[in-house]
C-alpha positions as a Markdown table, in Angstrom:
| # | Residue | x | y | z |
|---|---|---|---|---|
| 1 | Unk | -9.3 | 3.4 | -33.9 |
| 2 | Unk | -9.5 | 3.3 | -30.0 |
| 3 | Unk | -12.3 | 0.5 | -30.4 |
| 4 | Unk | -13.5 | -1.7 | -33.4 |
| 5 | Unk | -17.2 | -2.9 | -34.2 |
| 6 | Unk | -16.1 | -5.8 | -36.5 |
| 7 | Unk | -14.5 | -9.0 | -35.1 |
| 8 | Unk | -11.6 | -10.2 | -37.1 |
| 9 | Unk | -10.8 | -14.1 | -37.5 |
| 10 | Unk | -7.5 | -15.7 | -38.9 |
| 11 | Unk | -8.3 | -19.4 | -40.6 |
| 12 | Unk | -5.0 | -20.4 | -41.6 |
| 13 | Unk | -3.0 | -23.5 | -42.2 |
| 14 | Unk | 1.0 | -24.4 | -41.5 |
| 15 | Unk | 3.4 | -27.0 | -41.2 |
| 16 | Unk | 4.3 | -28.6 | -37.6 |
| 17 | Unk | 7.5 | -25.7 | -38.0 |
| 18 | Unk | 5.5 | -23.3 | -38.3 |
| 19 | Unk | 5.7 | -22.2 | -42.4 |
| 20 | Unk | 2.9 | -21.6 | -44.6 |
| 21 | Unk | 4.4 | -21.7 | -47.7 |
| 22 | Unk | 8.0 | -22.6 | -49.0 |
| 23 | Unk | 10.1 | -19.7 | -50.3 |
| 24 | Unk | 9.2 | -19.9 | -53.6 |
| 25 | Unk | 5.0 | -20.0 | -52.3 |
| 26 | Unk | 4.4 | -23.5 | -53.1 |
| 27 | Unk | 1.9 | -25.0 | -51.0 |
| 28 | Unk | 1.2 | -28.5 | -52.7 |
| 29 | Unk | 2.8 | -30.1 | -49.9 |
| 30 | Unk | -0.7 | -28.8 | -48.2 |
| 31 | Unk | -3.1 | -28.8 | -50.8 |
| 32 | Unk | -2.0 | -32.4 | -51.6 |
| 33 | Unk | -1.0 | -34.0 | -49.0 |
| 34 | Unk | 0.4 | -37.1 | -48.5 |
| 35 | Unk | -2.2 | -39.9 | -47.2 |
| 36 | Unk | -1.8 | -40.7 | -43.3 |
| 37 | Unk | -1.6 | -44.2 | -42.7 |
| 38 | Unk | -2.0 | -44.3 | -39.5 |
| 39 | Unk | -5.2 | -42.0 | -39.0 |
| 40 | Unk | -6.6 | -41.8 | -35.9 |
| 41 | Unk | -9.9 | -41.4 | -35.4 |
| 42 | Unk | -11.1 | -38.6 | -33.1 |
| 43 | Unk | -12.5 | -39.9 | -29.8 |
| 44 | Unk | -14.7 | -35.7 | -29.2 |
| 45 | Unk | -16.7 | -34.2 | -30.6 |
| 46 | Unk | -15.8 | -32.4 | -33.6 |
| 47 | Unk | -15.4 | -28.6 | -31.9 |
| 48 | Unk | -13.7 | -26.0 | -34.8 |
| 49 | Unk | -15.4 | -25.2 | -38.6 |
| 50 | Unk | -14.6 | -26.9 | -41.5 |
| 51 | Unk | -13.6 | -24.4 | -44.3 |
| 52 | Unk | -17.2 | -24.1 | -45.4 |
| 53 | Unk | -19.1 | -24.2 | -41.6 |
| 54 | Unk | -16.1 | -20.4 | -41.5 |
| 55 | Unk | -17.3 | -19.4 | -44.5 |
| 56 | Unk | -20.6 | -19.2 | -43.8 |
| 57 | Unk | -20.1 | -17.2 | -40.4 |
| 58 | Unk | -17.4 | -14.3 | -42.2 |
| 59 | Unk | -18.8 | -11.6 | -44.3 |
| 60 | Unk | -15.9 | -10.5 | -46.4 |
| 61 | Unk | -12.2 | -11.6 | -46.5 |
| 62 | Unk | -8.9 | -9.7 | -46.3 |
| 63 | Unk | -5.8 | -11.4 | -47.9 |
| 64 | Unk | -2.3 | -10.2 | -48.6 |
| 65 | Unk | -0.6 | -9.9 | -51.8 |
| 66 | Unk | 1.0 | -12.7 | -52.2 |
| 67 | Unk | -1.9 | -15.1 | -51.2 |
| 68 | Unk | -3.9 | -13.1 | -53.8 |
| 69 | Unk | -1.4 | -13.9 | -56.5 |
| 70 | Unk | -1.5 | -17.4 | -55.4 |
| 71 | Unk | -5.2 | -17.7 | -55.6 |
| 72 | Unk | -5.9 | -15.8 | -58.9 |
| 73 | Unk | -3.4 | -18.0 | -60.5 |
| 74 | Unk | -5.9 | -21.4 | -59.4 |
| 75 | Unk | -8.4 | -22.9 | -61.8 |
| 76 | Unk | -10.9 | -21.3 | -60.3 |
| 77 | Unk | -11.3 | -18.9 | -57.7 |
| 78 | Unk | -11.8 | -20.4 | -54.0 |
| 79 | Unk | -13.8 | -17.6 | -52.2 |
| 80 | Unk | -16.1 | -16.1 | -55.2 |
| 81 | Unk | -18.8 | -15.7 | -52.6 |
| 82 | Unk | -17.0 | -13.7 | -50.2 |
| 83 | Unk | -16.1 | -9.6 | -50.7 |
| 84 | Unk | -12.4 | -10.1 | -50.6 |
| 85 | Unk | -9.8 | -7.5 | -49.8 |
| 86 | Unk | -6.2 | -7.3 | -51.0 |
| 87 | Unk | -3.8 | -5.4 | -48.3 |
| 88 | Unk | -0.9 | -4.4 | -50.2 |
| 89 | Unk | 1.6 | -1.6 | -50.2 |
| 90 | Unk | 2.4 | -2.2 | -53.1 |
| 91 | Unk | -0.6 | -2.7 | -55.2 |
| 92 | Unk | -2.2 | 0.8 | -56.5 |
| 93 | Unk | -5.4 | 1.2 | -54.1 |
| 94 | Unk | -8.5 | 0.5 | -55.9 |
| 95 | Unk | -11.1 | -1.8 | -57.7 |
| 96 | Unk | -9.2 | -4.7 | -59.2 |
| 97 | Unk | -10.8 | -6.8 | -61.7 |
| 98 | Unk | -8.5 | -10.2 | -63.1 |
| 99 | Unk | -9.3 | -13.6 | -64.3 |
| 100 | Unk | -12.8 | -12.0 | -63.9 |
| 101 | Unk | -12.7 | -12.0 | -60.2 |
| 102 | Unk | -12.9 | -8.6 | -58.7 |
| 103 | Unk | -11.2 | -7.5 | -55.3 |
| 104 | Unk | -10.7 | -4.3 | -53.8 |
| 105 | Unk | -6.7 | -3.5 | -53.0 |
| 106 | Unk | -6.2 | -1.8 | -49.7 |
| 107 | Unk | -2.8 | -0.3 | -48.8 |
| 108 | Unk | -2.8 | -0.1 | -44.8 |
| 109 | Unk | -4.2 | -2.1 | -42.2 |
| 110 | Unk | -5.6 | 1.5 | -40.8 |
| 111 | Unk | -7.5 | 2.0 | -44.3 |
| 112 | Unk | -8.9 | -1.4 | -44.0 |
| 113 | Unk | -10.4 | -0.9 | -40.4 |
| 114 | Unk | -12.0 | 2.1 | -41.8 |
| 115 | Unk | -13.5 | 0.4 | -44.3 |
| 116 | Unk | -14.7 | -1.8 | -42.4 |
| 117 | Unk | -16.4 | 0.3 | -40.0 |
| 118 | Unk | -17.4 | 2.4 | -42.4 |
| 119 | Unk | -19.4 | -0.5 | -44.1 |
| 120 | Unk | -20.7 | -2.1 | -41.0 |
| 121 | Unk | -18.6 | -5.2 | -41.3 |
| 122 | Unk | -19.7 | -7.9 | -38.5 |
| 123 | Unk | -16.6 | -10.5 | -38.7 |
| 124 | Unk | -14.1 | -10.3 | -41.6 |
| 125 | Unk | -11.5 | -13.6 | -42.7 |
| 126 | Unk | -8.4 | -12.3 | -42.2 |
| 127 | Unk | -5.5 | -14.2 | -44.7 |
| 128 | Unk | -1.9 | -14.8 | -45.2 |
| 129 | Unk | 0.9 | -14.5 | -42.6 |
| 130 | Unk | 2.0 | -10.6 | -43.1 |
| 131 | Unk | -1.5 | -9.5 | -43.3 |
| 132 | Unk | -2.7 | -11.7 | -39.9 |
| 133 | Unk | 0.8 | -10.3 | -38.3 |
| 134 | Unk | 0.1 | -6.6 | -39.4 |
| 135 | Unk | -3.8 | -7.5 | -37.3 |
| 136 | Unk | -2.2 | -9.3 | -34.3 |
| 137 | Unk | 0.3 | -6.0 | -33.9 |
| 138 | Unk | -3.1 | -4.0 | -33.9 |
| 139 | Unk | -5.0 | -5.7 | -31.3 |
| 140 | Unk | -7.6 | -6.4 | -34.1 |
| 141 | Unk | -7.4 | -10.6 | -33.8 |
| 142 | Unk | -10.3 | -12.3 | -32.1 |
| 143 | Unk | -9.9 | -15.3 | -32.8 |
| 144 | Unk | -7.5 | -18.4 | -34.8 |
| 145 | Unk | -8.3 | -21.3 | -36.4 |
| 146 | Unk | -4.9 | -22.7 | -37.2 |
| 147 | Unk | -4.7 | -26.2 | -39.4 |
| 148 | Unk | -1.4 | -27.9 | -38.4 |
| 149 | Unk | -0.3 | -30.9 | -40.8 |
| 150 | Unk | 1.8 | -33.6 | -39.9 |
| 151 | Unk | 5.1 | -31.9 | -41.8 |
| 152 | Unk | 8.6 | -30.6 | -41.4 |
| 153 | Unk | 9.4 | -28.5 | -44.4 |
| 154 | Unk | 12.2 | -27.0 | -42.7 |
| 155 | Unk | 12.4 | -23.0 | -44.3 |
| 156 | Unk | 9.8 | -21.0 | -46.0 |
| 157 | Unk | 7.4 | -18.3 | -45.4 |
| 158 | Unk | 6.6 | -18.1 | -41.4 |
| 159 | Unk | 3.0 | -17.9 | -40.3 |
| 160 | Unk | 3.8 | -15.6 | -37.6 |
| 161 | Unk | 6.1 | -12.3 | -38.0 |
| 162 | Unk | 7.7 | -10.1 | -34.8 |
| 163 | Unk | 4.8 | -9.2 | -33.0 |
| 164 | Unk | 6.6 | -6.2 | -30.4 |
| 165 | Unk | 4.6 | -8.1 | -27.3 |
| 166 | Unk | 2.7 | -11.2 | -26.1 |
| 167 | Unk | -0.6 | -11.9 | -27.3 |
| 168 | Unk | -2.7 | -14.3 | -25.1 |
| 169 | Unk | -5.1 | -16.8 | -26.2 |
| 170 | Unk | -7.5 | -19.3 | -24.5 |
| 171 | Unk | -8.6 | -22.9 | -25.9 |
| 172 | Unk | -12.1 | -22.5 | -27.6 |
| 173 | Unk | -11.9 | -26.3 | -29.3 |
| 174 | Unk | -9.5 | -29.1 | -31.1 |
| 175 | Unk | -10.3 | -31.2 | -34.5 |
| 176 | Unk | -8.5 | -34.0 | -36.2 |
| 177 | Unk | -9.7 | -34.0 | -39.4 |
| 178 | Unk | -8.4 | -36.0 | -42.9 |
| 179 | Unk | -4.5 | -37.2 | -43.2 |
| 180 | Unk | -3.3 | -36.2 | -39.6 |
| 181 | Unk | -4.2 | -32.7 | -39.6 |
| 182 | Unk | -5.5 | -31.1 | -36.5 |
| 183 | Unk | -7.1 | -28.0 | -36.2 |
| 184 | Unk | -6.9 | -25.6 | -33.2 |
| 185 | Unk | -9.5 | -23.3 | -32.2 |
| 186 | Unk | -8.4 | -20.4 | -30.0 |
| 187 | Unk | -9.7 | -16.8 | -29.0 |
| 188 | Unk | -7.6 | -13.9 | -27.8 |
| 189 | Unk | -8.3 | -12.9 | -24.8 |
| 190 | Unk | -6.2 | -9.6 | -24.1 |
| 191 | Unk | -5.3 | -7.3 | -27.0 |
| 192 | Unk | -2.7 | -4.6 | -26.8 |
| 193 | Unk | -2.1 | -1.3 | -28.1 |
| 194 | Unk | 0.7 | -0.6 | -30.2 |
């Protein structure tokens, strides 16, 4: 695909190492955080989306296995208004219907670009560190949101795999939001071939 008509943008969060999960995919010490108690109020203006301010811009999301298998197995589904895609090489490709959420399984990065050309996709969420590697090694990132919290948890799964090159990005905006967190808001600004 020599050139794309949908934008791609990664919305991810990791610890100040770098991991987005532990080894064994727990992520409590994100989704329950310890309290900062010595929050800092920003002195900008708030410049990078809240979760729901980027789900309102994306029109369908792509996730890898594993952050499917972490999602399904919540209370409740986080993204039930969103298309979502599953890119796995080892899920059979396909309409998958569980826990009465339904997402379709993809199982290339290549497929999913033609899927999303072929539908007329405008900006897609792209999820989970193998699948936002896989689109970084493409050229097919546009932009990052990355959420960094205040946390050394020392070995786990890493955000970012081997990439085979550099991949430049520019400042778009930076947000301290709730228990020490801060957000950063970049663009790409040169994608390479493989």
């Amino acid at each position: 695909m020599s050139s794309r008509t949908f934008k791609t943008r990664a919305f991810i969060a990791t610890s100040i190492d770098g991991y987005i999960a532990r080894h064994n995919d727990d992520v409590t010490w994100l989704t329950n955080p310890p309290k900062n108690i010595h929050h800092i109020p920003p002195t900008f203006p708030r410049t990078v989306d809240n979760m729901k301010e980027h789900m309102s811009r994306v029109d369908c999301m792509i996730m890898g296995r594993r952050t499917y298998e972490y999602c399904i197995s919540l209370p409740e589904w986080p993204y039930s208004a969103k298309q979502t895609f599953v890119l796995s090489k080892t899920m059979t490709p396909g309409i998958l219907v569980k826990n009465n959420v339904k997402v379709e399984v993809v199982g290339s990065t290549e497929a999913a670009g033609a899927l999303f050309e072929r539908e007329g996709v405008g900006l897609v969420y792209i999820d989970g560190g193998k699948v936002i590697t896989d689109f970084l090694r493409k050229g097919w990132v546009d932009e990052m949101v990355i959420t960094t919290t205040p946390l050394l948890i020392g070995a786990g799964v890493r955000l970012f795999g081997e990439l085979g090159h550099d991949v430049r990005l520019t400042l778009v905006g930076v947000d301290i939001i709730e228990d020490g967190m801060v957000s950063i808001h970049y663009a790409v600004v040169r994608k390479y071939d493989e």
